[in-house]
N, CA, C and O atoms as a GROMACS GRO file, in nm:
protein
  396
    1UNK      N    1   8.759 -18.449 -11.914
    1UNK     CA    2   8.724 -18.365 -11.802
    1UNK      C    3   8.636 -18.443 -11.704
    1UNK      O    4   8.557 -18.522 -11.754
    2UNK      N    5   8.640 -18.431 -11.567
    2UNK     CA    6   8.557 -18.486 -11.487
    2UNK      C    7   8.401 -18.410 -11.455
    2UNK      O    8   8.396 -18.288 -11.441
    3UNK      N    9   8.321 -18.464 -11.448
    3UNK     CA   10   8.217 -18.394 -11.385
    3UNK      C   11   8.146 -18.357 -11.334
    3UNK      O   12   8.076 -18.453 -11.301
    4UNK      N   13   8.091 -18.237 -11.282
    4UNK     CA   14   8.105 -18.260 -11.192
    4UNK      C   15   7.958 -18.282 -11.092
    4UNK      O   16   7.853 -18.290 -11.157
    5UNK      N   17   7.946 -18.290 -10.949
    5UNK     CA   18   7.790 -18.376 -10.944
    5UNK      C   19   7.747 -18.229 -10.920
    5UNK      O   20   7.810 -18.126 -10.900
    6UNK      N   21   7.569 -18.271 -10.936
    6UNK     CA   22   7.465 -18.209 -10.922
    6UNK      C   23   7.464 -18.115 -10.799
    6UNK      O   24   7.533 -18.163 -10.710
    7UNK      N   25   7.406 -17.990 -10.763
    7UNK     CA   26   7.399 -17.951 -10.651
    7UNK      C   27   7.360 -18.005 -10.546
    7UNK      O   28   7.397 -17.994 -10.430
    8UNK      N   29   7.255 -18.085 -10.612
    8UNK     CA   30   7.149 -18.133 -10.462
    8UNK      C   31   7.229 -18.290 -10.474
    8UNK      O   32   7.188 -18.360 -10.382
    9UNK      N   33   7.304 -18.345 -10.538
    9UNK     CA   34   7.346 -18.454 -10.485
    9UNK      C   35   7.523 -18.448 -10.405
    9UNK      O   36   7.580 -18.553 -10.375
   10UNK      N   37   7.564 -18.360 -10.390
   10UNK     CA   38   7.688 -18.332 -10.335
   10UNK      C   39   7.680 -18.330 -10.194
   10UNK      O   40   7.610 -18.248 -10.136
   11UNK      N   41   7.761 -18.432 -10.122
   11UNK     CA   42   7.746 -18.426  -9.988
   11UNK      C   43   7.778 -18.300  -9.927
   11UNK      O   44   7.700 -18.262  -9.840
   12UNK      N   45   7.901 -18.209  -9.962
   12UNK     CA   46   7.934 -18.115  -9.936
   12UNK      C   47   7.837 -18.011  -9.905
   12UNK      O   48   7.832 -17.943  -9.802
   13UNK      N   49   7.759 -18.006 -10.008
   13UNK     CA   50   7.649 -17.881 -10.000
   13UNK      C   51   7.569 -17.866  -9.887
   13UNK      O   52   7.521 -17.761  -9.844
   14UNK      N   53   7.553 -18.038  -9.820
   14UNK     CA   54   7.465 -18.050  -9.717
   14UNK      C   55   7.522 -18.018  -9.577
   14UNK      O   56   7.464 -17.953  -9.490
   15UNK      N   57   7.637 -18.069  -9.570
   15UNK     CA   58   7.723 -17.999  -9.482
   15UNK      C   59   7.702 -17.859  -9.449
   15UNK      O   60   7.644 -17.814  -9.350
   16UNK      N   61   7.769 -17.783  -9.564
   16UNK     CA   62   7.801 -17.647  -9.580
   16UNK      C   63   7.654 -17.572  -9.516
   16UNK      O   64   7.653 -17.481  -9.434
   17UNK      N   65   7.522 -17.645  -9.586
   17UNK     CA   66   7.373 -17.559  -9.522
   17UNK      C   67   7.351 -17.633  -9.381
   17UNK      O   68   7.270 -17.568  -9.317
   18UNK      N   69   7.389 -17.730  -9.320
   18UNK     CA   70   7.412 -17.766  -9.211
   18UNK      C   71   7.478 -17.677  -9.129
   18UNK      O   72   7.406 -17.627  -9.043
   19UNK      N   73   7.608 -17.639  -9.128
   19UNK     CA   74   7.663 -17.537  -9.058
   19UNK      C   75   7.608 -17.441  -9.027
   19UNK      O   76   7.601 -17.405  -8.909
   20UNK      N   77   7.536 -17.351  -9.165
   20UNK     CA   78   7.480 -17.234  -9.205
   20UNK      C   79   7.380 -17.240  -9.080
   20UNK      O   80   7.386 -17.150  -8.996
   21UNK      N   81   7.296 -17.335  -9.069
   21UNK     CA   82   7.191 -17.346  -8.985
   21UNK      C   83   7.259 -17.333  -8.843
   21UNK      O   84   7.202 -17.254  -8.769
   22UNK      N   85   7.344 -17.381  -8.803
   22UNK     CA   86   7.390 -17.430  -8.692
   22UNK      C   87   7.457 -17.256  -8.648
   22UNK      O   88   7.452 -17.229  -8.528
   23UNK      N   89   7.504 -17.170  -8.721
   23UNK     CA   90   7.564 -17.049  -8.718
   23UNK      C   91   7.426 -16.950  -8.682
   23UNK      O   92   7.412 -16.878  -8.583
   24UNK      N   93   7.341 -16.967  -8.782
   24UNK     CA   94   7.195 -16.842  -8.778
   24UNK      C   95   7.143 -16.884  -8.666
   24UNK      O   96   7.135 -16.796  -8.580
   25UNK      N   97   7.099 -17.007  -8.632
   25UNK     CA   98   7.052 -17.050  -8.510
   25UNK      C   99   7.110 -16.974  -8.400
   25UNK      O  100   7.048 -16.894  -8.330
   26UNK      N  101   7.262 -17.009  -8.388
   26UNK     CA  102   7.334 -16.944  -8.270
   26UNK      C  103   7.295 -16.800  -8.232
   26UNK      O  104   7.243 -16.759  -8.129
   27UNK      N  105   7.338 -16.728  -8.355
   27UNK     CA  106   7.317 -16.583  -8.384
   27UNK      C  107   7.212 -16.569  -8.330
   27UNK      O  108   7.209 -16.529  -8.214
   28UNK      N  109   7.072 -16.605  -8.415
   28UNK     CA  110   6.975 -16.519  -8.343
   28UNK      C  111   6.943 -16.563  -8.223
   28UNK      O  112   6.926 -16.468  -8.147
   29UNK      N  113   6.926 -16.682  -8.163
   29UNK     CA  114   6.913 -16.707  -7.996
   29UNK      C  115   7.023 -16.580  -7.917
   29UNK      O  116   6.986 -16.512  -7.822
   30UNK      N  117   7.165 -16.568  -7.985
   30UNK     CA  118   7.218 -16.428  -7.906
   30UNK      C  119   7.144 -16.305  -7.953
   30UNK      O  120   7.128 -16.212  -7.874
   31UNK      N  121   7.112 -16.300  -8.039
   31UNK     CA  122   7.009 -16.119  -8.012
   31UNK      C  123   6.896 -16.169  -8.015
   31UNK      O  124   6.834 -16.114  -8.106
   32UNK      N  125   6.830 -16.250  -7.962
   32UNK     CA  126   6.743 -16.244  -7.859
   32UNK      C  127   6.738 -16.228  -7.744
   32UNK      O  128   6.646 -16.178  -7.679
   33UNK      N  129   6.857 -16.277  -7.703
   33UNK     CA  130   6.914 -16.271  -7.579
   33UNK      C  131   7.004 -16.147  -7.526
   33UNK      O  132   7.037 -16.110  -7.413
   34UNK      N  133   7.022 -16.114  -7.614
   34UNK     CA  134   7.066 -15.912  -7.614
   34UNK      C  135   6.962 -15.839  -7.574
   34UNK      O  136   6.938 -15.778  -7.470
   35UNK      N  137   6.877 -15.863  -7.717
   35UNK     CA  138   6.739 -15.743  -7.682
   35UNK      C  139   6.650 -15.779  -7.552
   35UNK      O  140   6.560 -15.700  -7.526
   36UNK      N  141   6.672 -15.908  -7.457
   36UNK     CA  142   6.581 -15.892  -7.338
   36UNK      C  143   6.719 -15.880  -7.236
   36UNK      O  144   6.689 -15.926  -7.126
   37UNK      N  145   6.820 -15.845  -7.239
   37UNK     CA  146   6.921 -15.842  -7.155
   37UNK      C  147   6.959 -15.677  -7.183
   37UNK      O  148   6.913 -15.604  -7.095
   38UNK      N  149   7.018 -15.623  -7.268
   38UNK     CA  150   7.038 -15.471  -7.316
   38UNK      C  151   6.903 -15.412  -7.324
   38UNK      O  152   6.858 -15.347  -7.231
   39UNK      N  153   6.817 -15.440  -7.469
   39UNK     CA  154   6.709 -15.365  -7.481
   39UNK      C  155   6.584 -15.342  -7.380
   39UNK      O  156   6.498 -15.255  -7.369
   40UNK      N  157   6.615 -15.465  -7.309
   40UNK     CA  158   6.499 -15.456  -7.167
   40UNK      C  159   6.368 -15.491  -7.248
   40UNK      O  160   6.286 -15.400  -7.254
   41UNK      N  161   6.343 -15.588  -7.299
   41UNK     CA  162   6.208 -15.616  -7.399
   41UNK      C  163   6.180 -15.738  -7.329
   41UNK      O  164   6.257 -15.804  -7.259
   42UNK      N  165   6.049 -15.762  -7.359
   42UNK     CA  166   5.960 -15.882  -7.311
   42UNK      C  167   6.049 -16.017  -7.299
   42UNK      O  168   6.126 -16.048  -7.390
   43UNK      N  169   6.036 -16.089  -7.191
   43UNK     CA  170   6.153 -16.201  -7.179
   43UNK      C  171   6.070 -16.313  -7.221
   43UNK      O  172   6.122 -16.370  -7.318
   44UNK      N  173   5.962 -16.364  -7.185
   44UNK     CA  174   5.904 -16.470  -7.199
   44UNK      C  175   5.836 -16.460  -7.339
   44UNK      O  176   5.820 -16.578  -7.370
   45UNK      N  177   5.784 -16.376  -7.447
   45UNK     CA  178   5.812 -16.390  -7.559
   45UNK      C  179   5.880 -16.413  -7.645
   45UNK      O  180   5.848 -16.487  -7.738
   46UNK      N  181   5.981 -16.360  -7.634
   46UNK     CA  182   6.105 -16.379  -7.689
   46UNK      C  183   6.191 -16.508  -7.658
   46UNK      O  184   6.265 -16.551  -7.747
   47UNK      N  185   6.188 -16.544  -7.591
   47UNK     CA  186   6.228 -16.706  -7.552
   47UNK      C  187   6.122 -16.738  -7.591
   47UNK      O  188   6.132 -16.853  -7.548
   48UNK      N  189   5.998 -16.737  -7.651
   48UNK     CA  190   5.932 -16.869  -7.687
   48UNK      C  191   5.966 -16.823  -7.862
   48UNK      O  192   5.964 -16.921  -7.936
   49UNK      N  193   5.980 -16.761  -7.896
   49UNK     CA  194   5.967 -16.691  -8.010
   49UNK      C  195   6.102 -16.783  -8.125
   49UNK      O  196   6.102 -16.835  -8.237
   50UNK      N  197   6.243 -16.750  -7.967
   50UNK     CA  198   6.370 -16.804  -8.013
   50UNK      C  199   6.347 -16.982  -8.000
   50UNK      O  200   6.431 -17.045  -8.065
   51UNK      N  201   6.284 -17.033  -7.954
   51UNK     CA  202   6.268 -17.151  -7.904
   51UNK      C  203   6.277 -17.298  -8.039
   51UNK      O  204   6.317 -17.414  -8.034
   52UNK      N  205   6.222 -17.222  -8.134
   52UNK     CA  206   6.226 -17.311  -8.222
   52UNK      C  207   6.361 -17.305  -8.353
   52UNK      O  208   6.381 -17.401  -8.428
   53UNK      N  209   6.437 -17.187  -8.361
   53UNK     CA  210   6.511 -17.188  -8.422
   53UNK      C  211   6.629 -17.264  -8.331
   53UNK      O  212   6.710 -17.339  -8.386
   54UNK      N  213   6.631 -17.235  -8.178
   54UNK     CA  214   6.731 -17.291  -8.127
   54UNK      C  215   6.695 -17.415  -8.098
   54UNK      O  216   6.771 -17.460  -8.012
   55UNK      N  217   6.595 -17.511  -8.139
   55UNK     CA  218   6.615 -17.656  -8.130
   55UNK      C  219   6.655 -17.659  -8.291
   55UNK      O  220   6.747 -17.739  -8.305
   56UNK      N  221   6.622 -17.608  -8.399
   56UNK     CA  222   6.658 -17.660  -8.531
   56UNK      C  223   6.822 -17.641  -8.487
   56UNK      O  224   6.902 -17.733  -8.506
   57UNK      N  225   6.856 -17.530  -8.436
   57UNK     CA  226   7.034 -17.551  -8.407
   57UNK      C  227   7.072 -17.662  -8.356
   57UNK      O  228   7.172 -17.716  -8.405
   58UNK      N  229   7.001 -17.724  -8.244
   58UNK     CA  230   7.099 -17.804  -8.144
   58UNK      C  231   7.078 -17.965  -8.236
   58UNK      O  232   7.162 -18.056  -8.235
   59UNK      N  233   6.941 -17.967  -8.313
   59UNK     CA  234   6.939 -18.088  -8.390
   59UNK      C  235   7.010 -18.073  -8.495
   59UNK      O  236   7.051 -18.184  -8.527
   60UNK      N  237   7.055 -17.974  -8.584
   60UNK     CA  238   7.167 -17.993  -8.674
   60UNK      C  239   7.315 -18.034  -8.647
   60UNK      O  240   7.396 -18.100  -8.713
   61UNK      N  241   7.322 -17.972  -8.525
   61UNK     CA  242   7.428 -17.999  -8.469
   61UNK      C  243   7.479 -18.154  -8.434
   61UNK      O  244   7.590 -18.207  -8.442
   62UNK      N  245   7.343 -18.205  -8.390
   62UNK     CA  246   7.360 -18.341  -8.338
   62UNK      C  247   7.349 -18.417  -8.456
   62UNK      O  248   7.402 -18.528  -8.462
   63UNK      N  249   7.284 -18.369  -8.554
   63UNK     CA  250   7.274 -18.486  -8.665
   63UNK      C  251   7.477 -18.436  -8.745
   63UNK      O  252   7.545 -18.522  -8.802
   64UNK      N  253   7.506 -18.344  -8.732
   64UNK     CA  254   7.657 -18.357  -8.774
   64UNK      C  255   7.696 -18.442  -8.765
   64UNK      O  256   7.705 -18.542  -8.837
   65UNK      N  257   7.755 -18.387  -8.573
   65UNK     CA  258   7.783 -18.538  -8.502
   65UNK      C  259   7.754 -18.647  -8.523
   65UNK      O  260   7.841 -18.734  -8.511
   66UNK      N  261   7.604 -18.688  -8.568
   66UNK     CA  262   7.632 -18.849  -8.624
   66UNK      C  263   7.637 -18.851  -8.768
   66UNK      O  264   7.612 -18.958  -8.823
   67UNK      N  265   7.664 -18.753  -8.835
   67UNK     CA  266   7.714 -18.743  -8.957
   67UNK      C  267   7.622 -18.825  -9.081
   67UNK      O  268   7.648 -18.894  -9.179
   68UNK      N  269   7.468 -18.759  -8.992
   68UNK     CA  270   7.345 -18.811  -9.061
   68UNK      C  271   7.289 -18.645  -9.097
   68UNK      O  272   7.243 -18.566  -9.015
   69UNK      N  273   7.311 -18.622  -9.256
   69UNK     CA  274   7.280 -18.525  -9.277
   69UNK      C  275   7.089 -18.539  -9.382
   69UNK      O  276   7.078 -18.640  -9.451
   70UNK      N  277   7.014 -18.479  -9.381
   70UNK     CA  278   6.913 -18.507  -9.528
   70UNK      C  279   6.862 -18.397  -9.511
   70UNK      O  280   6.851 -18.326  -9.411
   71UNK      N  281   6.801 -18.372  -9.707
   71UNK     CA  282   6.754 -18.312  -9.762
   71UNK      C  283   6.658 -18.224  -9.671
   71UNK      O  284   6.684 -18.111  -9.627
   72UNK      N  285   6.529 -18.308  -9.649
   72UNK     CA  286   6.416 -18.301  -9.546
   72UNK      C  287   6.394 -18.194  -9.426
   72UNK      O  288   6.311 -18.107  -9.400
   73UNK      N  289   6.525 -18.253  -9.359
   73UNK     CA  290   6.592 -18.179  -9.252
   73UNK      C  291   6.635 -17.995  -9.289
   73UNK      O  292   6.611 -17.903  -9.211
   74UNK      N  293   6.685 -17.984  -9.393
   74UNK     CA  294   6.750 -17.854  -9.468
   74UNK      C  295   6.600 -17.809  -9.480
   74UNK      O  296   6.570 -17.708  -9.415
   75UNK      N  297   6.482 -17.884  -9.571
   75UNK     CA  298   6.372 -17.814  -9.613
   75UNK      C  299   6.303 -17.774  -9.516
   75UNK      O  300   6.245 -17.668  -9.534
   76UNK      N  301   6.286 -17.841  -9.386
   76UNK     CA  302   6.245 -17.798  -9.267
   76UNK      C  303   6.267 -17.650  -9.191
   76UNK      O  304   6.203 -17.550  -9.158
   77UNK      N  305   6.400 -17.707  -9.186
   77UNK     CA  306   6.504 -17.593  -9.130
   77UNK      C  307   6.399 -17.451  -9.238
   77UNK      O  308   6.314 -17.380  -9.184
   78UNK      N  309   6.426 -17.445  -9.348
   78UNK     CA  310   6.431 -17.317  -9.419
   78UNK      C  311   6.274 -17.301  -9.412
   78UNK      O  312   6.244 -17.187  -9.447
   79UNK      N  313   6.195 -17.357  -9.388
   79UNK     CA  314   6.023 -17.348  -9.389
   79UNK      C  315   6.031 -17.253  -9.236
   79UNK      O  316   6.026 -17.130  -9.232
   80UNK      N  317   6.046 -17.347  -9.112
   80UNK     CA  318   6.070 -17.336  -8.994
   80UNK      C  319   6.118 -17.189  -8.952
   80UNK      O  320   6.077 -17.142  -8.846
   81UNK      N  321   6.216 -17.110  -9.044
   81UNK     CA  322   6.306 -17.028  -9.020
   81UNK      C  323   6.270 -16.898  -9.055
   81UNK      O  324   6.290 -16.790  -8.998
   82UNK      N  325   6.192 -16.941  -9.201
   82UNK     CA  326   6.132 -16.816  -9.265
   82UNK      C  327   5.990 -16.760  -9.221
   82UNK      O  328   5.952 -16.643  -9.231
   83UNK      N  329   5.908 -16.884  -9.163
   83UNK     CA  330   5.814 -16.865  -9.067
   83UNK      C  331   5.795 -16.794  -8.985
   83UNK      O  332   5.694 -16.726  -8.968
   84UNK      N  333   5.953 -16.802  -8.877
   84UNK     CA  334   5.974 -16.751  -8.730
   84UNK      C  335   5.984 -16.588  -8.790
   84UNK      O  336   5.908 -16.495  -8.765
   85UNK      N  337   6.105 -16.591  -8.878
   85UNK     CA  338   6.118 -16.467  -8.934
   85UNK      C  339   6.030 -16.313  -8.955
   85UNK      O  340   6.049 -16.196  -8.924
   86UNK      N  341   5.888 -16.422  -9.056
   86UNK     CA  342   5.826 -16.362  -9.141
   86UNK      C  343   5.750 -16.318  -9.005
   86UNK      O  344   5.752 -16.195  -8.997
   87UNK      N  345   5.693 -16.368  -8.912
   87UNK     CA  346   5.581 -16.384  -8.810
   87UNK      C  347   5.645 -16.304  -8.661
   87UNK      O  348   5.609 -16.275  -8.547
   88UNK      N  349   5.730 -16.296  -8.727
   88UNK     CA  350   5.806 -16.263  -8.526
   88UNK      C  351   5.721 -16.147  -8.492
   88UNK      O  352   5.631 -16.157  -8.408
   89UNK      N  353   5.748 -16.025  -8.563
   89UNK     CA  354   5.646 -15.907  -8.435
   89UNK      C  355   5.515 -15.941  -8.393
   89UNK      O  356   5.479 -15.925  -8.276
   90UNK      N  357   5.435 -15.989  -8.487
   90UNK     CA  358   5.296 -16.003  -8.433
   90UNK      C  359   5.307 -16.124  -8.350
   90UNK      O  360   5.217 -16.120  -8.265
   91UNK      N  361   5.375 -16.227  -8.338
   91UNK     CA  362   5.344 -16.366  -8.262
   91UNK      C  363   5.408 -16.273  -8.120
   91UNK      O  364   5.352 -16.300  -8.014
   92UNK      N  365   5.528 -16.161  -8.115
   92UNK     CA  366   5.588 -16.161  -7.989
   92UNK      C  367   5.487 -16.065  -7.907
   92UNK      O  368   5.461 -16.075  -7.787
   93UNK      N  369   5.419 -15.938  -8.031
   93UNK     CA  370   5.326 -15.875  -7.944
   93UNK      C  371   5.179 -15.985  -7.848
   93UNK      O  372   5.146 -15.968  -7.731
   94UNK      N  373   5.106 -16.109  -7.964
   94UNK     CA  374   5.021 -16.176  -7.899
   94UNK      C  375   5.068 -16.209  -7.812
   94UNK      O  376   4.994 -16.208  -7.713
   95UNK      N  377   5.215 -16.261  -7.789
   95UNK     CA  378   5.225 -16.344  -7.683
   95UNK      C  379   5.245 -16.268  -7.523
   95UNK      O  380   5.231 -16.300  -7.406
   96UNK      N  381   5.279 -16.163  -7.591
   96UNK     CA  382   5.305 -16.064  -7.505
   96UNK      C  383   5.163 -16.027  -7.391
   96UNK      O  384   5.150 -16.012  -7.269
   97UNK      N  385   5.080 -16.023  -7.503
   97UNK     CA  386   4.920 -15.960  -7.433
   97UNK      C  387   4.845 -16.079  -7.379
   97UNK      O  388   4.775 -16.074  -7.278
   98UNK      N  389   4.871 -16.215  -7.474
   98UNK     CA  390   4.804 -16.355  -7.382
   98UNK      C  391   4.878 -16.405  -7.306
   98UNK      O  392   4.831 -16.519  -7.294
   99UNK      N  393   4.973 -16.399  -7.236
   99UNK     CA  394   5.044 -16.478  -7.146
   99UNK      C  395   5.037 -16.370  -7.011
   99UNK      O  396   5.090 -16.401  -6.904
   0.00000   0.00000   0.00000
């Protein structure tokens, strides 16, 4: 029987959470871009809010393209993501009241 590799050493896998990133990224920059276009909600929060998930998109994207994928990059991504996530109402109301 062959066998078969490790999770974290399979190029595939990195790919596959590469995309993943490159897809959620997209997504939420569009309902962000809904809720200040439809919902009529704060614009300049919300673009700073979306700001960092949509550079982790456009750099996954580009590291595809040069078909330079790493670990690092993925652990980032998911720190970066769950951050924005976890933090969004209160960072969009501050930003809302200091800007």
């Amino acid at each position: 029987m062959t066998e078969k590799p490790a999770p974290f050493t399979n190029p595939k896998n990195k790919l596959i959470i590469y995309k993943i990133t490159m897809i959620y990224a997209a997504f939420y920059v569009l309902m962000k871009l809904y809720s200040i276009v439809v919902e009529n909600l704060w614009v300049l929060p919300n673009l700073i809010i979306s700001l960092p998930v949509a550079l982790i998109g456009l750099v996954a994207w580009w590291q595809l393209k040069q078909n330079k994928t790493n670990w690092w990059f993925i652990a980032l991504s998911v720190i970066v993501v769950s951050a924005v996530r976890y933090f969004e109402a209160e960072w969009v109301v501050w930003l809302n009241q200091n800007l």
